[in-house]
C-alpha positions as CSV (number, residue, x, y, z in Angstrom):
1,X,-82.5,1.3,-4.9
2,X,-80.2,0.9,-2.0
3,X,-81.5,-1.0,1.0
4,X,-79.0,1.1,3.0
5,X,-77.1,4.7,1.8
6,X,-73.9,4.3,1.6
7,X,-74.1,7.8,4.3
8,X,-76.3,6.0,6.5
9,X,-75.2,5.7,9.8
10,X,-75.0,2.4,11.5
11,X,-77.3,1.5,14.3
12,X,-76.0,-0.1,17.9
13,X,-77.8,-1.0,20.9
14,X,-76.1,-1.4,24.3
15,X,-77.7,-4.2,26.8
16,X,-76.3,-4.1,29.9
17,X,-77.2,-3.8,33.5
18,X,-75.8,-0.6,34.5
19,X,-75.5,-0.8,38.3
20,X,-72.7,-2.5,38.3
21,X,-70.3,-0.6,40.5
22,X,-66.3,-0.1,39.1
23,X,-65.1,-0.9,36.0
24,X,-67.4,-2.4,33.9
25,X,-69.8,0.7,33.8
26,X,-67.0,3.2,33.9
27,X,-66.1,1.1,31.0
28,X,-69.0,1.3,29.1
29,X,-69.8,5.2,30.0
30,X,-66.1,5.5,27.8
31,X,-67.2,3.4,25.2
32,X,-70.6,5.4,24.7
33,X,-68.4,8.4,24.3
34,X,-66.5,7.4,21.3
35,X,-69.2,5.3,19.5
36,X,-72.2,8.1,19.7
37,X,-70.2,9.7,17.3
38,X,-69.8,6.9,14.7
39,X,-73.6,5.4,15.1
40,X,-77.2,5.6,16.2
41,X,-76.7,4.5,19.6
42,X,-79.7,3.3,22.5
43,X,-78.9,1.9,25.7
44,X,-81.0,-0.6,26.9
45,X,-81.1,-1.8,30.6
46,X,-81.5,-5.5,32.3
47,X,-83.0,-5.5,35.9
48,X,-80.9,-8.2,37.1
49,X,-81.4,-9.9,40.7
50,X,-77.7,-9.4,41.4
51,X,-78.2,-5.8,41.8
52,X,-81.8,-5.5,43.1
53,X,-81.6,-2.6,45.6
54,X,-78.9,-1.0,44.1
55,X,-79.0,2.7,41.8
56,X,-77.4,3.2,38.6
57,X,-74.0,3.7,38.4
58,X,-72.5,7.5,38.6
59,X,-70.3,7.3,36.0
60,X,-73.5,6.3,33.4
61,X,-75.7,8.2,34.4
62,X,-73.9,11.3,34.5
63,X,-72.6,10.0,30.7
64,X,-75.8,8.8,29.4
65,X,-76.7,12.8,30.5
66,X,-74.2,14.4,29.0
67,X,-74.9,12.5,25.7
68,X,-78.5,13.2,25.7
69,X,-78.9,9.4,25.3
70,X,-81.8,7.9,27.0
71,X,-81.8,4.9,29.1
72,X,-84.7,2.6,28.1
73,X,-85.8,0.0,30.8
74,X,-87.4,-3.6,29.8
75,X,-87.9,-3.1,26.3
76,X,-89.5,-6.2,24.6
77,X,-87.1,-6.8,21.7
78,X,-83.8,-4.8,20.6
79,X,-82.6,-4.4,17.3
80,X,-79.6,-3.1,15.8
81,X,-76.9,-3.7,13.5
82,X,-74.5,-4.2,16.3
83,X,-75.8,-5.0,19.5
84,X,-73.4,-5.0,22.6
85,X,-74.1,-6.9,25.2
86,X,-71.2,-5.8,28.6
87,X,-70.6,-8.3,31.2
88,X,-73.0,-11.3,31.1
89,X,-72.0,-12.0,34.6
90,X,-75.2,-10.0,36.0
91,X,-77.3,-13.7,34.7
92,X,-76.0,-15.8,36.9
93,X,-79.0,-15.7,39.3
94,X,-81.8,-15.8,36.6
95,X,-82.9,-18.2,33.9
96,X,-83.8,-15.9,31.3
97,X,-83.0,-12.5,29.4
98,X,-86.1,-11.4,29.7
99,X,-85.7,-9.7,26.4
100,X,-85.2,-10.6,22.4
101,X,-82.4,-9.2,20.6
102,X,-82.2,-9.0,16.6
103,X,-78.8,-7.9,15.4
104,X,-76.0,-8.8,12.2
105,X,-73.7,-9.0,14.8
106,X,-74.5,-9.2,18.9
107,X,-70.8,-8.9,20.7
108,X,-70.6,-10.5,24.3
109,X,-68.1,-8.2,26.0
110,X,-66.2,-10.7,28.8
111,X,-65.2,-8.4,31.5
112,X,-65.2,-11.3,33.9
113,X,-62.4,-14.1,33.8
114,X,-63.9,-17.5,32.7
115,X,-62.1,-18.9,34.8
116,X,-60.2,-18.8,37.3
117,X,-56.5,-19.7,38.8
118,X,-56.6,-23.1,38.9
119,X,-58.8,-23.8,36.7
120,X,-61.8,-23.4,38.3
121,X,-64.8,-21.5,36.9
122,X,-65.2,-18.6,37.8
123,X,-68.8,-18.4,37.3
124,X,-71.7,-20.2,35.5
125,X,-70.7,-19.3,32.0
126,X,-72.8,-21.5,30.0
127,X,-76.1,-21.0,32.0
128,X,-75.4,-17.4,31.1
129,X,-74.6,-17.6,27.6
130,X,-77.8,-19.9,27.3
131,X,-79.7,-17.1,28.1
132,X,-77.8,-14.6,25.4
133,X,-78.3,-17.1,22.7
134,X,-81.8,-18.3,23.0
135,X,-82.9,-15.0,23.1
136,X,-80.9,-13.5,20.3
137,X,-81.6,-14.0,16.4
138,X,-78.3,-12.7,14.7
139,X,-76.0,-13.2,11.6
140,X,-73.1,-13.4,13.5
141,X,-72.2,-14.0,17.8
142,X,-69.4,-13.4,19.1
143,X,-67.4,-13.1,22.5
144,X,-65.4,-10.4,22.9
145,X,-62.3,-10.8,25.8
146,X,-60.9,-7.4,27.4
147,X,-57.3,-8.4,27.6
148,X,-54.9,-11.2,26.9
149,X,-55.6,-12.4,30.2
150,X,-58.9,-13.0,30.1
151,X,-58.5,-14.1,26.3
152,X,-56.4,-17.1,28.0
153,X,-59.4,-17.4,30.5
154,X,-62.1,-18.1,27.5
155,X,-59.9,-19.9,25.1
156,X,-59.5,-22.1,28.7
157,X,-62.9,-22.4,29.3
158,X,-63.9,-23.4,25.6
159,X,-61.3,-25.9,25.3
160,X,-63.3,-27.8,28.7
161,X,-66.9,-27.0,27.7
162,X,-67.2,-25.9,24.3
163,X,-68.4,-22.3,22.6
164,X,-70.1,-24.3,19.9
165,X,-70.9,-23.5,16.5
166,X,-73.0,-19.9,17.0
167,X,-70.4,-18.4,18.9
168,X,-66.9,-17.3,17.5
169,X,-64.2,-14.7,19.3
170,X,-63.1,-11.7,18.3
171,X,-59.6,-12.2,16.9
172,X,-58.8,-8.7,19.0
173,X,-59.7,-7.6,22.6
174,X,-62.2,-5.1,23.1
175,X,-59.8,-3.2,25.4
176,X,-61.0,-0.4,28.2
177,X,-60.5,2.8,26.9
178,X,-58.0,4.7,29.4
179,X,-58.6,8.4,28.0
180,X,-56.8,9.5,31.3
181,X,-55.4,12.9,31.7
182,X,-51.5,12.0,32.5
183,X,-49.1,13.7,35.4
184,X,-45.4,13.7,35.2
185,X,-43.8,11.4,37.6
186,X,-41.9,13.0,41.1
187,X,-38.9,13.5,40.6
188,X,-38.5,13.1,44.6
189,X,-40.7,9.5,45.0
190,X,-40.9,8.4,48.7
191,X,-42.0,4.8,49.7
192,X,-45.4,6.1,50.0
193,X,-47.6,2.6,48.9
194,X,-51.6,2.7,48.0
195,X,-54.1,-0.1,47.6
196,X,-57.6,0.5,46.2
197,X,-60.2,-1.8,44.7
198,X,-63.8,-2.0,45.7
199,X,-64.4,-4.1,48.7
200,X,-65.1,-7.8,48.3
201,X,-62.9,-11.0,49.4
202,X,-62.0,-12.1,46.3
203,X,-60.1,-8.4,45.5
204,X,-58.2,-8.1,48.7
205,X,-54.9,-10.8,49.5
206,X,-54.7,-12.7,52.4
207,X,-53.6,-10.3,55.5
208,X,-49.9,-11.6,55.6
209,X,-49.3,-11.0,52.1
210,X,-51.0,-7.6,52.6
211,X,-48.7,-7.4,55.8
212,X,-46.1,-7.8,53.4
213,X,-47.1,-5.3,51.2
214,X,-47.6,-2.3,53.9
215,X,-45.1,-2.8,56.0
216,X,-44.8,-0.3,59.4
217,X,-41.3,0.8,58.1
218,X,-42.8,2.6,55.0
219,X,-43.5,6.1,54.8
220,X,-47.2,5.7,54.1
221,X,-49.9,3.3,53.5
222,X,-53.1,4.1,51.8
223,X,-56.0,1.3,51.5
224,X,-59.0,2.8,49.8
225,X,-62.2,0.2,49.6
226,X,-60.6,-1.1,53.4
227,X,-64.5,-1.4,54.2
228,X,-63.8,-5.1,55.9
229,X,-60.9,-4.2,57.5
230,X,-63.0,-1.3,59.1
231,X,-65.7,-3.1,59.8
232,X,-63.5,-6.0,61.7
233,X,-61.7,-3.1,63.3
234,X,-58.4,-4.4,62.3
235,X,-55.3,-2.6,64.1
236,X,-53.0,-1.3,61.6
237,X,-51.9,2.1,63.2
238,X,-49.4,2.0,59.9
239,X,-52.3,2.1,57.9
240,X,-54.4,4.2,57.0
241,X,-57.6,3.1,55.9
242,X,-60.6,4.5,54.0
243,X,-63.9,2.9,52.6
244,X,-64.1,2.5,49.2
245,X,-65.2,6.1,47.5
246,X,-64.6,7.9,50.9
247,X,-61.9,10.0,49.1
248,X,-61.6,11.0,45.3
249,X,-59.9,8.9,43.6
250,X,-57.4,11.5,42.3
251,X,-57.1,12.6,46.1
252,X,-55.7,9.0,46.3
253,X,-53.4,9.0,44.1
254,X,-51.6,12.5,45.3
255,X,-51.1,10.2,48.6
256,X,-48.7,7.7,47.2
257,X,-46.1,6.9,44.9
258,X,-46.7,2.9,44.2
259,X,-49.7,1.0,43.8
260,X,-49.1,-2.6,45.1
261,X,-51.8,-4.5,44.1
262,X,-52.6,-8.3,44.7
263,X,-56.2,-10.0,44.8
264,X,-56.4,-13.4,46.6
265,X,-54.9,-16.5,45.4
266,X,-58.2,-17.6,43.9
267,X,-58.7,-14.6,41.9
268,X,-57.6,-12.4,38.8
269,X,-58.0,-8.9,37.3
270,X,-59.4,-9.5,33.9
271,X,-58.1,-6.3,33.5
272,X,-57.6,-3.6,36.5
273,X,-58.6,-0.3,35.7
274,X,-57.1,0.9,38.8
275,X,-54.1,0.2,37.9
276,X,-54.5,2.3,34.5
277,X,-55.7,5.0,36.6
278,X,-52.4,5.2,38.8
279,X,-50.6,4.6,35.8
280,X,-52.1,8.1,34.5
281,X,-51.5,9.7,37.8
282,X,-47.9,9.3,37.4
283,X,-47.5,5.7,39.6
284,X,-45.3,3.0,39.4
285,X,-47.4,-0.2,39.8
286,X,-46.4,-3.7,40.7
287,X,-49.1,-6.5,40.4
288,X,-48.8,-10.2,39.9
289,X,-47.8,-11.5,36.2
290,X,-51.3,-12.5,35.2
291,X,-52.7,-8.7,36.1
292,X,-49.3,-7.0,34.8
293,X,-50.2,-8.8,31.2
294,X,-53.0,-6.8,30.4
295,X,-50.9,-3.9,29.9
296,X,-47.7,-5.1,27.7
297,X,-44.9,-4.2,30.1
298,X,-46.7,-0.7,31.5
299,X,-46.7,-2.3,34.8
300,X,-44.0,-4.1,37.0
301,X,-44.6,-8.1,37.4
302,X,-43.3,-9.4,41.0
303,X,-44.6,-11.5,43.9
304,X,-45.7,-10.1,47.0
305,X,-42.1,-10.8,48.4
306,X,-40.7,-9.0,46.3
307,X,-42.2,-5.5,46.1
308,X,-39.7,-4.1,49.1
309,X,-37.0,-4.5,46.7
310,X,-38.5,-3.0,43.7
311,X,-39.8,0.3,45.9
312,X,-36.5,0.3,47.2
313,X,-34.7,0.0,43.7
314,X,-37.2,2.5,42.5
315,X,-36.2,5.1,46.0
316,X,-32.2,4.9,45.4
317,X,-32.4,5.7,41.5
318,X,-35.3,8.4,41.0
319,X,-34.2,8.3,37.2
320,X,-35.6,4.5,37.3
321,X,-38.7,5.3,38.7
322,X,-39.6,8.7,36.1
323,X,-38.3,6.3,33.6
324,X,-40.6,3.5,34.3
325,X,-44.0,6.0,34.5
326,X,-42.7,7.7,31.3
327,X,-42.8,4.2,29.5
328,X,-45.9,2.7,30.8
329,X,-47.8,6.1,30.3
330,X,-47.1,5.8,26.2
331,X,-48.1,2.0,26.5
332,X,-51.4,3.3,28.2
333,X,-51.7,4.8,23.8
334,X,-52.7,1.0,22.9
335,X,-55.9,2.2,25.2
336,X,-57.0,5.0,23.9
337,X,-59.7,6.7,23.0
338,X,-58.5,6.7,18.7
339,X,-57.4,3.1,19.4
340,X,-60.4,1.8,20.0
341,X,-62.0,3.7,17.4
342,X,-60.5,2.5,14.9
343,X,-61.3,-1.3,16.9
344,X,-64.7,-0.4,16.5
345,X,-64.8,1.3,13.0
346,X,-63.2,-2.6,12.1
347,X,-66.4,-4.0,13.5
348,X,-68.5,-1.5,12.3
349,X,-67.9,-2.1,8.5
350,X,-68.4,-5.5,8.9
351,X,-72.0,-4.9,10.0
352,X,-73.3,-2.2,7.1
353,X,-72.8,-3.2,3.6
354,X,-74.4,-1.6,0.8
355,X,-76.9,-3.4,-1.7
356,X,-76.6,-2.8,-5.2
């Protein structure tokens, strides 16, 4: 008699912490929407010390709702065939999981860059994978990178410290899913230029670069998640300046034409969601080379000094700038919804076998 039916669904768990703000739980909220339908799914959540005080994210909870999936706190031990663990970031300030896991297969989804430019770490990585491993008792472990970027960031980061044996990497990225209702471009753009990111020192530039950036002689300048510069009372009359999710996002996005985005010197997207998002919304964006890889030529590649040019290239030949959207909107396919379930439908059958 078969140990499993050949109709059987497979079963996953999701371990995460899920008040992390952003992308990684509008992330996971996506994945949960295309795997419910292909497996047994429970979601399992980590009280973490990073996040203390802080409430579950929006975008999960209202997901986890909407799929009538439970979110279980501080269960004992999790088992699945595929356990999915998003972001192992959230153990930097602890010492253990605080849970077991038994799985064939327990995926480590890297949303954070191992390391960063430089070289330098960009956060504990062993102490946290020490904690994923010696809790976990599993067939097969494996890290799973978000984009080619932060590929390079592990491949980095093993090369100087070692994976070792239990822990392999998925030979393809487990990529955010950008499901994102699109809008044609203008067919009138202005130099209208928008910024958003949540607020933190390691997302926003150095002020000349973002000088640079917004400069006084363009039309408009939009900096959503400006929480620092508010809070210093920074004069930009140019500017104008919102805290992070003080306006839709979509509202946003009807207030500019080009998203400029550049992080300080020290730090890099592992992937930029954001930047999908404007993307989507009809934008042309211009990011650094490292940020602009992620998305296979859907977004323009340029130094801060050289975004006036561009905007301005984009301003005298509106046929260049529809053109541009047009293209990186059918790149944004590679992040679908199908694409990635047929990603995970690869890992899937790997996990369920049948027994004779």
């Amino acid at each position: 008699m078969p140990l499993v039916k050949p109709h059987a669904l497979p079963t996953v768990a999701y371990l995460i912490e899920p008040r992390f703000a952003g992308g990684t739980s509008a992330a996971v909220a996506a994945e949960l929407r295309i795997i419910a339908q292909r497996a047994r799914v429970t979601v399992h959540a980590i009280r973490s010390r990073i996040f203390s005080t802080q409430p579950v994210a929006p975008v999960l909870e209202a997901t986890l709702e909407d799929l009538k999936i439970d979110l279980l706190w501080d269960t004992p031990t999790i088992g699945a065939d595929l356990v999915i663990l998003h972001n192992p970031v959230f153990l930097k300030n602890q010492a253990d999981l605080g849970c077991r896991i038994v799985a064939r297969h327990l995926l480590v989804v890297t949303h954070e860059n191992f390391l960063r430019p430089g070289g330098i770490e960009g956060f504990d990585v062993a102490h946290c994978l020490d904690q994923i491993d010696r809790a976990a008792t599993a067939l097969r472990k494996s890290i799973a990178p978000i984009s080619a970027y932060n590929r390079q960031t592990v491949s980095g980061w093993a090369q100087i410290h070692g994976l070792g044996r239990r822990w392999g990497v998925l030979d393809r990225d487990w990529f955010n899913i950008c499901d994102f209702a699109t809008l044609a471009p203008t067919p009138r753009p202005a130099d209208r230029r928008g910024r958003h990111s949540r607020p933190g020192f390691e997302k926003f530039p150095e002020l000349a670069t973002m000088d640079l950036c917004f400069p006084k002689h363009a039309t408009a300048n939009v900096i959503l998640g400006a929480d620092s510069y508010l809070a210093t009372q920074l004069q930009r009359p140019h500017w104008m300046m919102y805290p992070f999710q003080a306006i839709d996002v979509a509202q946003y996005l009807g207030m500019i034409d080009f998203m400029v985005y550049f992080t300080a010197p020290t730090w890099r997207e592992s992937f930029g969601r954001v930047l999908a998002e404007a993307i989507a919304a009809g934008k042309v964006v211009i990011t650094d080379p490292q940020t602009a890889s992620a998305f296979g030529g859907a977004v323009i590649a340029a130094t801060p000094a050289e975004v006036d040019d561009i905007i301005a290239r984009h301003l005298a030949r509106p046929h260049l700038y529809q053109s541009q959207v047009t293209h990186a909107q059918a790149k944004l396919a590679s992040h679908s919804g199908t694409a990635f379930a047929t990603l995970l439908d690869r890992v899937l059958a790997q996990q369920v076998g049948v027994a004779a």
